[in-house]
mmJSON file of the N, C-alpha and C atoms, coordinates in Angstrom:
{"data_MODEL":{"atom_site":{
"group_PDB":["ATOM","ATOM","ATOM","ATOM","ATOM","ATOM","ATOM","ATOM","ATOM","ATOM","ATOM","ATOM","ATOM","ATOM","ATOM","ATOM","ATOM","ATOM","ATOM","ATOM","ATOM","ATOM","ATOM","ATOM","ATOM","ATOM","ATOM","ATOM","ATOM","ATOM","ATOM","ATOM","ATOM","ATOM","ATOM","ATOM","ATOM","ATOM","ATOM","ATOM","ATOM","ATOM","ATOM","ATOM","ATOM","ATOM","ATOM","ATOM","ATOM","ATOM","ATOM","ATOM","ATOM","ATOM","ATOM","ATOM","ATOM","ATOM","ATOM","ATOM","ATOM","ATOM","ATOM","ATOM","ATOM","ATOM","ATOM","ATOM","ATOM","ATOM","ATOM","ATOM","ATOM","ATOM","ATOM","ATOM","ATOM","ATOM","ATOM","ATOM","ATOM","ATOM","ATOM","ATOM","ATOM","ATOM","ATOM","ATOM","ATOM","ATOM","ATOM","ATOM","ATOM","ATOM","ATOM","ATOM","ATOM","ATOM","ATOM","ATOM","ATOM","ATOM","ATOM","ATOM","ATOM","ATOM","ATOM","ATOM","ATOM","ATOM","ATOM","ATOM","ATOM","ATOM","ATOM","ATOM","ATOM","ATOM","ATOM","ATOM","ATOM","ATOM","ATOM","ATOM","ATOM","ATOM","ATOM","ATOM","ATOM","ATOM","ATOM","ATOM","ATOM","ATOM","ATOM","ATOM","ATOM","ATOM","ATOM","ATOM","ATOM","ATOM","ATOM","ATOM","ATOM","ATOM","ATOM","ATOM","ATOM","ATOM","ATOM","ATOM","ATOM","ATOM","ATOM","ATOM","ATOM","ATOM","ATOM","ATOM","ATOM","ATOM","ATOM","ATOM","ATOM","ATOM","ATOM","ATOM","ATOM","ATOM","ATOM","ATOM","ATOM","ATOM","ATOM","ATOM","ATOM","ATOM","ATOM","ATOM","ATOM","ATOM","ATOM","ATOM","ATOM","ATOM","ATOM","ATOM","ATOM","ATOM","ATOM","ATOM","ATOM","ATOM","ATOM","ATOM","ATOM","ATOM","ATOM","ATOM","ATOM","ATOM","ATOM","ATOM"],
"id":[1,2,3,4,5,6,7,8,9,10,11,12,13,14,15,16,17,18,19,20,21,22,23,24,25,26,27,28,29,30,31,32,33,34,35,36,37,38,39,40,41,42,43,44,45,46,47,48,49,50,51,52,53,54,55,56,57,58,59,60,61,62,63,64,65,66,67,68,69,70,71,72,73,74,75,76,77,78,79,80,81,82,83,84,85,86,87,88,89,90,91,92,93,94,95,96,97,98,99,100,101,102,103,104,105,106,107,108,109,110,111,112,113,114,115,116,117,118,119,120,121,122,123,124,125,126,127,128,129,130,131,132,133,134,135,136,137,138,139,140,141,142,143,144,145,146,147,148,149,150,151,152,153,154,155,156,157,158,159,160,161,162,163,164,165,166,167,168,169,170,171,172,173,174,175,176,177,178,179,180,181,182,183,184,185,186,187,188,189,190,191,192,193,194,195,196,197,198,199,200,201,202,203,204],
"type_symbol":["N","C","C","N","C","C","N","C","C","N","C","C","N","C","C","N","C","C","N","C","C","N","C","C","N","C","C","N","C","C","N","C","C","N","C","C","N","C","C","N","C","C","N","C","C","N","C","C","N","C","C","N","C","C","N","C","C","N","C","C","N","C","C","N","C","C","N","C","C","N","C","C","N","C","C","N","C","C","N","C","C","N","C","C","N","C","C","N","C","C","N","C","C","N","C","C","N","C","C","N","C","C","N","C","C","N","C","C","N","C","C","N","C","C","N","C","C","N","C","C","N","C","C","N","C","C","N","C","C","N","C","C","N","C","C","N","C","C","N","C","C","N","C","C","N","C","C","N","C","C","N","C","C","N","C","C","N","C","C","N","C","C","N","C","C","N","C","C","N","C","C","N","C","C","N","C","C","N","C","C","N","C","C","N","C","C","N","C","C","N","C","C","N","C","C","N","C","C","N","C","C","N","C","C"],
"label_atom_id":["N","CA","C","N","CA","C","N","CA","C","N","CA","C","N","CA","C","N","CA","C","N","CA","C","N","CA","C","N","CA","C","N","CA","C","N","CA","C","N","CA","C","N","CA","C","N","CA","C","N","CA","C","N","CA","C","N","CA","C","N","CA","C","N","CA","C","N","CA","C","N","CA","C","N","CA","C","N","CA","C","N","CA","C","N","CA","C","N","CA","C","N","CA","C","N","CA","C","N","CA","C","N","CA","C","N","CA","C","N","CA","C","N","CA","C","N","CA","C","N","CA","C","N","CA","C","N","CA","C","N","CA","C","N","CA","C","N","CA","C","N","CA","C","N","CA","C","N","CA","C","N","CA","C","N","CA","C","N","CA","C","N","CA","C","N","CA","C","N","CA","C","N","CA","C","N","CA","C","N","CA","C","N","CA","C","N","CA","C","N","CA","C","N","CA","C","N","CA","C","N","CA","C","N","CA","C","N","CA","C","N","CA","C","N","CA","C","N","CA","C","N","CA","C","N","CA","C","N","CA","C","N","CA","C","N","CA","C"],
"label_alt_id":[null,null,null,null,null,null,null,null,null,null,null,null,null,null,null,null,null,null,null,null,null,null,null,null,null,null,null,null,null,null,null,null,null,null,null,null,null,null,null,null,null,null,null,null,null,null,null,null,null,null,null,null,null,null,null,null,null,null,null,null,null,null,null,null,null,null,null,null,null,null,null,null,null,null,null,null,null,null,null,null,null,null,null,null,null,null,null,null,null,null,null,null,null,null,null,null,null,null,null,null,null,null,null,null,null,null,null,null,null,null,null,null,null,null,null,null,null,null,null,null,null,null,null,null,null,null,null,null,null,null,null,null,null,null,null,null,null,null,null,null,null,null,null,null,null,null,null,null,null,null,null,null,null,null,null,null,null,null,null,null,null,null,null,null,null,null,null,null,null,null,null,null,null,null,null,null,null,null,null,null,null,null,null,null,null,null,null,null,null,null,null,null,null,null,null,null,null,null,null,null,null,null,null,null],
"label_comp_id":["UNK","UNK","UNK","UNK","UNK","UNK","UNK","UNK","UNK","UNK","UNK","UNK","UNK","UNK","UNK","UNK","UNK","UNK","UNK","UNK","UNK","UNK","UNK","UNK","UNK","UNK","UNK","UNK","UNK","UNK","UNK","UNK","UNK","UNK","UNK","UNK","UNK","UNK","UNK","UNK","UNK","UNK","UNK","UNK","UNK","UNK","UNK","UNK","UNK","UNK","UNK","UNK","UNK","UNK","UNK","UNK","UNK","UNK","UNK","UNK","UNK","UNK","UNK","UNK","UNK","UNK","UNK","UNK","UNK","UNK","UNK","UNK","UNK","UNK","UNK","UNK","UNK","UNK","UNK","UNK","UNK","UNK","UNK","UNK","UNK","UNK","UNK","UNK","UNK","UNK","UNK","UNK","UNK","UNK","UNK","UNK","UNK","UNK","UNK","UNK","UNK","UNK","UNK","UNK","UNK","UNK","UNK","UNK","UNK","UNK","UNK","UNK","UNK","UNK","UNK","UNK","UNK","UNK","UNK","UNK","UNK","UNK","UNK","UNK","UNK","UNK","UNK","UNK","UNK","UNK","UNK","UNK","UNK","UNK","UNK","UNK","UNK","UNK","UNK","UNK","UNK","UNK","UNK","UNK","UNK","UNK","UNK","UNK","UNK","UNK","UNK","UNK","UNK","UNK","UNK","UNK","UNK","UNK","UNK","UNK","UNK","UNK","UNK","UNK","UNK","UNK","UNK","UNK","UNK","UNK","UNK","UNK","UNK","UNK","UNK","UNK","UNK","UNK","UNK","UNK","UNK","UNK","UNK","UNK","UNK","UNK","UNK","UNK","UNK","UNK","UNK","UNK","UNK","UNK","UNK","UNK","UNK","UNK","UNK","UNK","UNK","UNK","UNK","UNK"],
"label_asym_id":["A","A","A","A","A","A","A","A","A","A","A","A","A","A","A","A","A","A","A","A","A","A","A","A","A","A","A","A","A","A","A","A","A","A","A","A","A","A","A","A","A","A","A","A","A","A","A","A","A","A","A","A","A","A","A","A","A","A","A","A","A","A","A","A","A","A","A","A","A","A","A","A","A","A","A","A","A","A","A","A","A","A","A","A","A","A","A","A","A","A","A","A","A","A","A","A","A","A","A","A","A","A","A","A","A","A","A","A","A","A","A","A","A","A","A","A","A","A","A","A","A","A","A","A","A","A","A","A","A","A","A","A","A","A","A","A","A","A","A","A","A","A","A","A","A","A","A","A","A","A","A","A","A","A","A","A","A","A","A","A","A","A","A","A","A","A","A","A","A","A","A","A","A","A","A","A","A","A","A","A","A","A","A","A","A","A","A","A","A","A","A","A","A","A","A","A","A","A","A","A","A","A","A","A"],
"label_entity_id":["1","1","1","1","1","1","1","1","1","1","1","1","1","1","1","1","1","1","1","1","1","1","1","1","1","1","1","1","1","1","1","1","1","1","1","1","1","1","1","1","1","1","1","1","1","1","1","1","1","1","1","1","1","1","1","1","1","1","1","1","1","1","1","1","1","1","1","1","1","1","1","1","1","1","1","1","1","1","1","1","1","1","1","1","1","1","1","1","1","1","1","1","1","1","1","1","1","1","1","1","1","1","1","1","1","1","1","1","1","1","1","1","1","1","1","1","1","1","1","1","1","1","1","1","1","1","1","1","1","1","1","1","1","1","1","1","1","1","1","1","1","1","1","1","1","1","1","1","1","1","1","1","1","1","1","1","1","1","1","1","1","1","1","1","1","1","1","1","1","1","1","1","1","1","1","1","1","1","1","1","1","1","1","1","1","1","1","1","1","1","1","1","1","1","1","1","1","1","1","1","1","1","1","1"],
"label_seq_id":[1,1,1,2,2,2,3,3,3,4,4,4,5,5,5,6,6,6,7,7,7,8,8,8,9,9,9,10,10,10,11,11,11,12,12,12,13,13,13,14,14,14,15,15,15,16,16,16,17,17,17,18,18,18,19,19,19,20,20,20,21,21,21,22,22,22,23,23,23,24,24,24,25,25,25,26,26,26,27,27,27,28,28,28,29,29,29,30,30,30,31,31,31,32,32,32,33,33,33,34,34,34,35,35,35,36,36,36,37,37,37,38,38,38,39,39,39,40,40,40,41,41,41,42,42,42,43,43,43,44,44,44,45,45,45,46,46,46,47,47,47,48,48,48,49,49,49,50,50,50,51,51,51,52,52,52,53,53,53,54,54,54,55,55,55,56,56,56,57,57,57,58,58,58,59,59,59,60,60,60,61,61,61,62,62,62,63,63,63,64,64,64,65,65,65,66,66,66,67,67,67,68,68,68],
"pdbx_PDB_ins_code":[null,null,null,null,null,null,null,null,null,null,null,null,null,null,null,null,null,null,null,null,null,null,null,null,null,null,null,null,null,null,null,null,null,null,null,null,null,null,null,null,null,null,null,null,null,null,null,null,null,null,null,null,null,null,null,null,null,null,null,null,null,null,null,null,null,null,null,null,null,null,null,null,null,null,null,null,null,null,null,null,null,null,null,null,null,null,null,null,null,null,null,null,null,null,null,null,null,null,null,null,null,null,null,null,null,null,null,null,null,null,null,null,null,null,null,null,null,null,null,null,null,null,null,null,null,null,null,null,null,null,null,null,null,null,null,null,null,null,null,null,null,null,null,null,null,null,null,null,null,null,null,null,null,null,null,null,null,null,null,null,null,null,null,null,null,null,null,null,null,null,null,null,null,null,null,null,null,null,null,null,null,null,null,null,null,null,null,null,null,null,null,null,null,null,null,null,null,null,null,null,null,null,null,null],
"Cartn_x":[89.464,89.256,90.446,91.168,92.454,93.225,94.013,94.986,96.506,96.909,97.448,97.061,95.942,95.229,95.943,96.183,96.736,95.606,95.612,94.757,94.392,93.65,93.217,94.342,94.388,95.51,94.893,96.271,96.268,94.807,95.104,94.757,93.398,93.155,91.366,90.805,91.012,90.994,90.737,91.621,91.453,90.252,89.703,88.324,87.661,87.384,86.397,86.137,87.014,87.316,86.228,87.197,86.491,85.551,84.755,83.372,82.373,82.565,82.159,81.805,83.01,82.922,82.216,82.167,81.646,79.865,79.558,78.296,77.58,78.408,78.008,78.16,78.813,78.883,77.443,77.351,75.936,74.544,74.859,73.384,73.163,74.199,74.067,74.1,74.314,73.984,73.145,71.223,70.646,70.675,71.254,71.409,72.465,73.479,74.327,72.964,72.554,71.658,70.717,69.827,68.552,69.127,69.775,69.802,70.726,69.877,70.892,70.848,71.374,71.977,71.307,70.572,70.085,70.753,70.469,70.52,69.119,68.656,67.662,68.12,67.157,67.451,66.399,66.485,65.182,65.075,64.454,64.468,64.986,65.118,65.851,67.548,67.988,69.319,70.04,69.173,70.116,69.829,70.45,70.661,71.075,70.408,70.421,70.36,71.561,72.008,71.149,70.098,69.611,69.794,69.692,70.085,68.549,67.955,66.882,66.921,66.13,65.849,64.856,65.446,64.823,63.793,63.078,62.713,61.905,62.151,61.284,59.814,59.529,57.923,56.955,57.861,57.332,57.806,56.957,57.884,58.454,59.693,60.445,59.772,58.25,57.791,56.256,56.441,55.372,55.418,56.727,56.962,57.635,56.737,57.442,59.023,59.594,60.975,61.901,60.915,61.718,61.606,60.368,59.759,60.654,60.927,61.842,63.028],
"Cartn_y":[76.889,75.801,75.654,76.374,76.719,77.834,77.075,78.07,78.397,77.697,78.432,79.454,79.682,80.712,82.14,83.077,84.322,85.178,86.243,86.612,87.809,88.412,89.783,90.869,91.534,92.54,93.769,94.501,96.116,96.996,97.153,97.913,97.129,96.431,95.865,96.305,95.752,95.968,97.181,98.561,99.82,100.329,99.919,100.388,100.234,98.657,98.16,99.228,99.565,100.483,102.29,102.27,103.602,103.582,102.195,102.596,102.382,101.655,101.667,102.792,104.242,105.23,105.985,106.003,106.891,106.697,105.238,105.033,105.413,105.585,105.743,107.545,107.916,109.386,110.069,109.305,109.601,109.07,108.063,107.783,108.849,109.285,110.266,111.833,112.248,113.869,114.518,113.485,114.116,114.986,114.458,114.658,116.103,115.784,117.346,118.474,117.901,119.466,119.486,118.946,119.516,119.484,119.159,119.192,120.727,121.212,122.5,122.152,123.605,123.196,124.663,124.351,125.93,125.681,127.452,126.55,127.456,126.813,127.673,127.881,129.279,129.501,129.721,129.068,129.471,130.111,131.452,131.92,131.741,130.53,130.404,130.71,130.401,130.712,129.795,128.719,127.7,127.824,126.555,126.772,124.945,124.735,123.624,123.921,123.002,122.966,122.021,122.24,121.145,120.845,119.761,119.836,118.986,119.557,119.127,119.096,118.683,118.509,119.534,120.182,121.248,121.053,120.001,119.073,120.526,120.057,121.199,121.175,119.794,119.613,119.817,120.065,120.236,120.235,119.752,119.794,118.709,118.648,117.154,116.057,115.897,115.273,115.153,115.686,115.221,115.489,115.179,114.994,113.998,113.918,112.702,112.341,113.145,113.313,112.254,112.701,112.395,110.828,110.226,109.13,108.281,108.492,107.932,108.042],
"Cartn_z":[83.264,82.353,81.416,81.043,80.468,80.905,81.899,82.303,81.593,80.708,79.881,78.552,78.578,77.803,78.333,77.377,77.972,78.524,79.797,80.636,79.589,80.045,79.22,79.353,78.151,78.375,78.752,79.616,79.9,79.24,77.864,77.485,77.352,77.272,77.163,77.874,79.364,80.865,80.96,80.698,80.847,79.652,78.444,78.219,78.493,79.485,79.935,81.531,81.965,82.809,82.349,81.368,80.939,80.768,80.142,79.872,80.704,81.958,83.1,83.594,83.397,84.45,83.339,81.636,81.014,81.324,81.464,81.254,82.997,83.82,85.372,85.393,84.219,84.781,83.494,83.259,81.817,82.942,83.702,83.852,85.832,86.109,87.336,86.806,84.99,84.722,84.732,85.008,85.292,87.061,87.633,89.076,89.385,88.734,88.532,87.945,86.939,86.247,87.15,87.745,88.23,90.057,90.685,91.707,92.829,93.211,94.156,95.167,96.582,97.668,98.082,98.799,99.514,101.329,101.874,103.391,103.467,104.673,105.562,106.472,106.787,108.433,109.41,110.407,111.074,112.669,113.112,113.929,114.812,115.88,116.636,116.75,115.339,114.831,114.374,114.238,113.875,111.782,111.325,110.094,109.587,107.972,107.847,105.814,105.506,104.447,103.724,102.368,102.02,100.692,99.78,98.75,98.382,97.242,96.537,95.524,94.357,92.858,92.532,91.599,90.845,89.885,89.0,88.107,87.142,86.019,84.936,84.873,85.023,85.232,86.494,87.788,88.772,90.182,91.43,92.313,92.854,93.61,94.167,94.127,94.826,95.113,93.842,92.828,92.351,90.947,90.676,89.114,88.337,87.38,86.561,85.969,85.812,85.426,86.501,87.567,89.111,88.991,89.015,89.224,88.091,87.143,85.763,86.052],
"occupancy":[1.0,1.0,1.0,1.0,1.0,1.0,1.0,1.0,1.0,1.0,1.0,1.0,1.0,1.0,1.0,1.0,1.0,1.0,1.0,1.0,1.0,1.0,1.0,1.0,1.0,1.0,1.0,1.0,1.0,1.0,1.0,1.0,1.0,1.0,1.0,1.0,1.0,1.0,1.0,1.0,1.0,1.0,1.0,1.0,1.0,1.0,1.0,1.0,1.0,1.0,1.0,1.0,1.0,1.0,1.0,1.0,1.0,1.0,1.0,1.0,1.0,1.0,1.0,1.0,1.0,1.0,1.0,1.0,1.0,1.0,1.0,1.0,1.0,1.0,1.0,1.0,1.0,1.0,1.0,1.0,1.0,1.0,1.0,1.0,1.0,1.0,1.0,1.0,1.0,1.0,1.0,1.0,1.0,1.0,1.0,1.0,1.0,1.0,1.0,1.0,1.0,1.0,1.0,1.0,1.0,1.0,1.0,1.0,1.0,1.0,1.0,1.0,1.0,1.0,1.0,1.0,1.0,1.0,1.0,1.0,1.0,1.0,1.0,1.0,1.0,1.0,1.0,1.0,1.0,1.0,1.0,1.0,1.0,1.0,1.0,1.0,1.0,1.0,1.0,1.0,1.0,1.0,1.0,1.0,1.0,1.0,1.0,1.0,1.0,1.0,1.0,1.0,1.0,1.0,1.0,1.0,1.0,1.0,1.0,1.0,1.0,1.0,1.0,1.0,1.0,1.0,1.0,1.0,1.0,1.0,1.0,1.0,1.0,1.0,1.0,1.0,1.0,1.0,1.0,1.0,1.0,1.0,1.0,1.0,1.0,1.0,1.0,1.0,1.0,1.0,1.0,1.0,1.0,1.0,1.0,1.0,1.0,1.0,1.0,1.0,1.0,1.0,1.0,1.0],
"B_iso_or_equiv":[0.0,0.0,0.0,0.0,0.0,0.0,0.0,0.0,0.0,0.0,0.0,0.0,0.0,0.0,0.0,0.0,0.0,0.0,0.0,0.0,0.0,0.0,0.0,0.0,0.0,0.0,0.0,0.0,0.0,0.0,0.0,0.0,0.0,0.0,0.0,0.0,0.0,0.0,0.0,0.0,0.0,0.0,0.0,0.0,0.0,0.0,0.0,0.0,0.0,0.0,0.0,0.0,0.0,0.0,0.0,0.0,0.0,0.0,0.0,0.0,0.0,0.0,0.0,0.0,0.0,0.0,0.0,0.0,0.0,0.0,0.0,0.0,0.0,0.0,0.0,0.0,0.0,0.0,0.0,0.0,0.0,0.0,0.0,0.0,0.0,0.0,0.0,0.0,0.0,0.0,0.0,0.0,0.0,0.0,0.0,0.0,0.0,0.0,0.0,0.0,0.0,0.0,0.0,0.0,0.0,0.0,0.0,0.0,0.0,0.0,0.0,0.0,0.0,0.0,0.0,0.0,0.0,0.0,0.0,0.0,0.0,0.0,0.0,0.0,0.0,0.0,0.0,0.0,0.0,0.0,0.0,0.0,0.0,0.0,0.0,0.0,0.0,0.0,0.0,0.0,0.0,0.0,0.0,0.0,0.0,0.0,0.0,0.0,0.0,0.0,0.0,0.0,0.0,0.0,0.0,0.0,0.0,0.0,0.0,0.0,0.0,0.0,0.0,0.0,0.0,0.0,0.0,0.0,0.0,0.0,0.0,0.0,0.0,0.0,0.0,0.0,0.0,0.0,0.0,0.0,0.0,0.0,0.0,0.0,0.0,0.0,0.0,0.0,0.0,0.0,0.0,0.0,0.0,0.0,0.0,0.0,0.0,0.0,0.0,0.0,0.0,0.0,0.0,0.0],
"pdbx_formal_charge":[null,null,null,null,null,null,null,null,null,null,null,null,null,null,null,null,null,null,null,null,null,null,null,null,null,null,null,null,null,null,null,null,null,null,null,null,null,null,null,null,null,null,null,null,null,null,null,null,null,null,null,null,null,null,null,null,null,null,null,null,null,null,null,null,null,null,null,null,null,null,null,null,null,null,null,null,null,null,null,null,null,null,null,null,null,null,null,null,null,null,null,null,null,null,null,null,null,null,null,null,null,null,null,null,null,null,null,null,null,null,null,null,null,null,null,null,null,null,null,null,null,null,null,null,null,null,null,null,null,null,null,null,null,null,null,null,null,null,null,null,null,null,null,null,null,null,null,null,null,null,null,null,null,null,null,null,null,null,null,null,null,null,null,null,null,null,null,null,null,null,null,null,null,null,null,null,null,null,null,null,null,null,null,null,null,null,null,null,null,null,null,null,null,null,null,null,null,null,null,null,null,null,null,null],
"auth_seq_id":[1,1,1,2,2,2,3,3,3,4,4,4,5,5,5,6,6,6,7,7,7,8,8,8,9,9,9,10,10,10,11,11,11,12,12,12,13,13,13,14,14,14,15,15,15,16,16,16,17,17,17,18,18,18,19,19,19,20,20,20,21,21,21,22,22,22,23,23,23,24,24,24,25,25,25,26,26,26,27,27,27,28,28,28,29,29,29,30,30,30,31,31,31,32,32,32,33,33,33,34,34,34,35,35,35,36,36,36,37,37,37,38,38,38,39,39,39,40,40,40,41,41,41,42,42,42,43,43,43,44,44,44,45,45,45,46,46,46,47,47,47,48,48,48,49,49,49,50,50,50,51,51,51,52,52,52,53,53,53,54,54,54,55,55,55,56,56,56,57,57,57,58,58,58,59,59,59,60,60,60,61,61,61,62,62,62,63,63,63,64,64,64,65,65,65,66,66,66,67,67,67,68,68,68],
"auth_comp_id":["UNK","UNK","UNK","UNK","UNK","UNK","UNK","UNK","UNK","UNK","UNK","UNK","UNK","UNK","UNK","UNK","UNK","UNK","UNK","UNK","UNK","UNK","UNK","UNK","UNK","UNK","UNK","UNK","UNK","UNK","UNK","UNK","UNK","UNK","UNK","UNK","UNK","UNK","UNK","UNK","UNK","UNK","UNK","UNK","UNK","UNK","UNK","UNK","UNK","UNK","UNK","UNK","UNK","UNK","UNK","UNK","UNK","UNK","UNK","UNK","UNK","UNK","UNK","UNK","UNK","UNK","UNK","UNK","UNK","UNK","UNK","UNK","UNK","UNK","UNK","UNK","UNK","UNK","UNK","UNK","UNK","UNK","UNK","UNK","UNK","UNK","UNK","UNK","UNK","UNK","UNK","UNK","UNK","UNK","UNK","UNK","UNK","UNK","UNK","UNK","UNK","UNK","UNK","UNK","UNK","UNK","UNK","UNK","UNK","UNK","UNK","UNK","UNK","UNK","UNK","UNK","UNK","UNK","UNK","UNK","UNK","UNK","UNK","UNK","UNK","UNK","UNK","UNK","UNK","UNK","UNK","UNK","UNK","UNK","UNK","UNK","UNK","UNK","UNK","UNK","UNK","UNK","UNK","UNK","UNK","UNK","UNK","UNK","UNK","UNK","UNK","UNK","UNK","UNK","UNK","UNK","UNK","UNK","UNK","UNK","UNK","UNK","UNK","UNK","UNK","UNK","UNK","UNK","UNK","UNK","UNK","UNK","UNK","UNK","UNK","UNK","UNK","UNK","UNK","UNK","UNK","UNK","UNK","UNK","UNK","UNK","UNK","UNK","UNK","UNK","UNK","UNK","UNK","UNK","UNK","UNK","UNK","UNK","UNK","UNK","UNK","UNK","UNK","UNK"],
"auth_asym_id":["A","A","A","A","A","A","A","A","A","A","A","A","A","A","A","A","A","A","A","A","A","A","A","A","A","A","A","A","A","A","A","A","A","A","A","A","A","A","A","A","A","A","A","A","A","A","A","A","A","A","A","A","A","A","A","A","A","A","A","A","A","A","A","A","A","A","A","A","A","A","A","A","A","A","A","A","A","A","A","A","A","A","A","A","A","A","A","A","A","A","A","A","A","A","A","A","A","A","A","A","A","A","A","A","A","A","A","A","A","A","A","A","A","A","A","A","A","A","A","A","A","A","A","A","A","A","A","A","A","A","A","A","A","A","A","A","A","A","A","A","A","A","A","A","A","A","A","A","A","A","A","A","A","A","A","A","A","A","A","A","A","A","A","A","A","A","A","A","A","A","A","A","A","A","A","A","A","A","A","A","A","A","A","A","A","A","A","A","A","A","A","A","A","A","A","A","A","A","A","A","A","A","A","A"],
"auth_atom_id":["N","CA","C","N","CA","C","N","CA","C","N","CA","C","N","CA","C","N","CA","C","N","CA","C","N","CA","C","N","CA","C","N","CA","C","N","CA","C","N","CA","C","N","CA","C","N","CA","C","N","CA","C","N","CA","C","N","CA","C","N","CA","C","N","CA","C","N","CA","C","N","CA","C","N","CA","C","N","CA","C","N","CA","C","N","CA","C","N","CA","C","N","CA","C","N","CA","C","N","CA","C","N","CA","C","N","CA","C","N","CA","C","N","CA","C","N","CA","C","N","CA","C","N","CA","C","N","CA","C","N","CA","C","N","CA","C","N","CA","C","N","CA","C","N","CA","C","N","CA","C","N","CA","C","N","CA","C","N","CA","C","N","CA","C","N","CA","C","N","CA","C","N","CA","C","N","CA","C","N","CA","C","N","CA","C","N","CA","C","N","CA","C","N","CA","C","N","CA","C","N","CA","C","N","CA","C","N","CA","C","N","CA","C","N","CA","C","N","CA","C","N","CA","C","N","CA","C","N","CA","C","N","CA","C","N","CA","C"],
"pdbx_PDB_model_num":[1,1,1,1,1,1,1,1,1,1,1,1,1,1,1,1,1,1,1,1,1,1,1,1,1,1,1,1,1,1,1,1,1,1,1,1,1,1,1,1,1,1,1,1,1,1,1,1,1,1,1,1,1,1,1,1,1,1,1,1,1,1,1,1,1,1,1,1,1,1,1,1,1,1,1,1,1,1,1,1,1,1,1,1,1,1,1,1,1,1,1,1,1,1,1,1,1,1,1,1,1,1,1,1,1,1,1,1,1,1,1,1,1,1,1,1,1,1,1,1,1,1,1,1,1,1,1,1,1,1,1,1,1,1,1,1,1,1,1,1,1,1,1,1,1,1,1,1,1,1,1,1,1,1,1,1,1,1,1,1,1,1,1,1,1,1,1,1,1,1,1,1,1,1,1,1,1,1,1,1,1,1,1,1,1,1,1,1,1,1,1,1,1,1,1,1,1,1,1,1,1,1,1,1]
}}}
């Protein structure tokens, strides 16, 4: 609509940047804290790496923390 208007500068651009990755790395920290990596193994000999949620209130599948 006005192209001689000056574009956004560098440094705008790059907070808008940062706060993108600050607010994406805040809303995935519950996932670092409650989540591990076990393997199993099962008789035959084979073996399978799994990664699940640990949740304080209960288990994977039946806690509220999870569901939120």
């Amino acid at each position: 609509m006005y192209p001689l208007r000056p574009r956004m500068r560098l440094r705008r651009a790059l907070t808008i940047v940062a706060i993108i990755w600050i607010c994406s790395i805040i809303s995935a920290a519950p996932n670092f804290v409650t989540f591990t990596i076990t393997t199993q193994y099962y008789e035959n000999g084979d073996q399978r790496v799994v990664c699940y949620g640990v949740w304080p209130d209960g288990e994977t599948n039946q806690s509220d923390l999870e569901y939120m």
